[in-house]
C-alpha positions in Angstrom: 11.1 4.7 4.8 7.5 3.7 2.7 5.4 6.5 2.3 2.6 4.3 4.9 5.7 4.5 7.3 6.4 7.9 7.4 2.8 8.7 7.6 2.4 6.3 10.5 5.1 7.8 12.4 3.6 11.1 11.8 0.1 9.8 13.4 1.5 7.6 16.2 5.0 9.2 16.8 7.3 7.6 19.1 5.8 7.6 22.9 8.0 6.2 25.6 6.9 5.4 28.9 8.4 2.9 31.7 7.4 -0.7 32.1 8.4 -2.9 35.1 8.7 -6.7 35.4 6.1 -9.1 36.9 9.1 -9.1 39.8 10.1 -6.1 41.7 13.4 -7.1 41.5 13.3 -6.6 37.6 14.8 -3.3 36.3 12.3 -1.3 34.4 12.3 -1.2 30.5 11.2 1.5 28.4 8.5 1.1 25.9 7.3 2.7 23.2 3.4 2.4 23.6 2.7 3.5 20.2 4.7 0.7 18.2 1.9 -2.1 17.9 -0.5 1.1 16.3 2.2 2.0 14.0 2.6 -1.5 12.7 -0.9 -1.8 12.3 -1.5 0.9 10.0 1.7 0.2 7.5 -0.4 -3.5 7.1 -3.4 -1.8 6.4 -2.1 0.6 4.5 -0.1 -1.7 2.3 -3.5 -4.1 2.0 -5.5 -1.1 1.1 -2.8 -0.6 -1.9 -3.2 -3.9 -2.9 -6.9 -4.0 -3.0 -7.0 -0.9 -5.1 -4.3 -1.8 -7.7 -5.6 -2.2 -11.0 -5.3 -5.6 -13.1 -5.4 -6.0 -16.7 -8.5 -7.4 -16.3 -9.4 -4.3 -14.5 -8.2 -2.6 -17.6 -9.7 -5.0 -20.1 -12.7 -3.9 -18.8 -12.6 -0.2 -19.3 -10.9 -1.0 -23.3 -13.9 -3.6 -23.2 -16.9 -1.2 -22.0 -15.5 2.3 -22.5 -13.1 3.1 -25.2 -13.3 -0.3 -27.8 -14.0 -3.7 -28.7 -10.6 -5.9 -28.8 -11.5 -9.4 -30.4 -10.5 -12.2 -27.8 -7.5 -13.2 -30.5 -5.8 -10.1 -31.1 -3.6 -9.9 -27.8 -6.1 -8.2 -25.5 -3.9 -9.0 -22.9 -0.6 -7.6 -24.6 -2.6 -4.3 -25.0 -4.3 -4.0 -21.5 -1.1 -5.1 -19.9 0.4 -1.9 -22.1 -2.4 0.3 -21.0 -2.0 -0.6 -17.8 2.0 -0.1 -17.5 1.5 3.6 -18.9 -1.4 4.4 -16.3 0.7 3.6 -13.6 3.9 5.5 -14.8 1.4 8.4 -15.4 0.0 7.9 -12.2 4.3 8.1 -10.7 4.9 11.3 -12.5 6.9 9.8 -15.2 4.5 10.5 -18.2 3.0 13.8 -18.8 
């Protein structure tokens, strides 16, 4: 299970209740009203992710403005794109 997963069943845990057909003749199903709310936030939790993730541009910015100018021809996007790979394994736990 995705961390959004296991945190949506921790907010909208499993919750059961009876449902009956449009005929009284139908036998009754059970439903688990929660489901639809679940689904919702995983999407919006996975969108979320995405509209936070950093680009290289996103880092060519911050080399750009904050740290140094990096000349258009000397493979800016080699070394934001390198940046950018370390943040993210820093950001995992996998650099110290």
């Amino acid at each position: 299970m995705s961390k959004a997963e296991d945190l949506a069943e921790k907010l909208y845990p499993k919750k059961e209740h009876v449902a009956y057909g449009p005929f009284p003749c139908e036998e009754p199903n059970m439903i688990d009203a929660n489901k639809p709310y679940r689904i919702g936030f995983v999407e919006g939790y996975q969108q979320a992710t995405k509209d936070l993730e950093l680009t290289w541009e996103d880092i060519d910015w911050i080399v750009g403005e904050a740290v140094c100018r990096v000349p258009e021809d000397s493979g800016k996007e080699q070394i934001c794109k390198e940046v950018l790979k370390r943040f993210k394994d820093y950001k995992e736990g996998k650099e110290k």
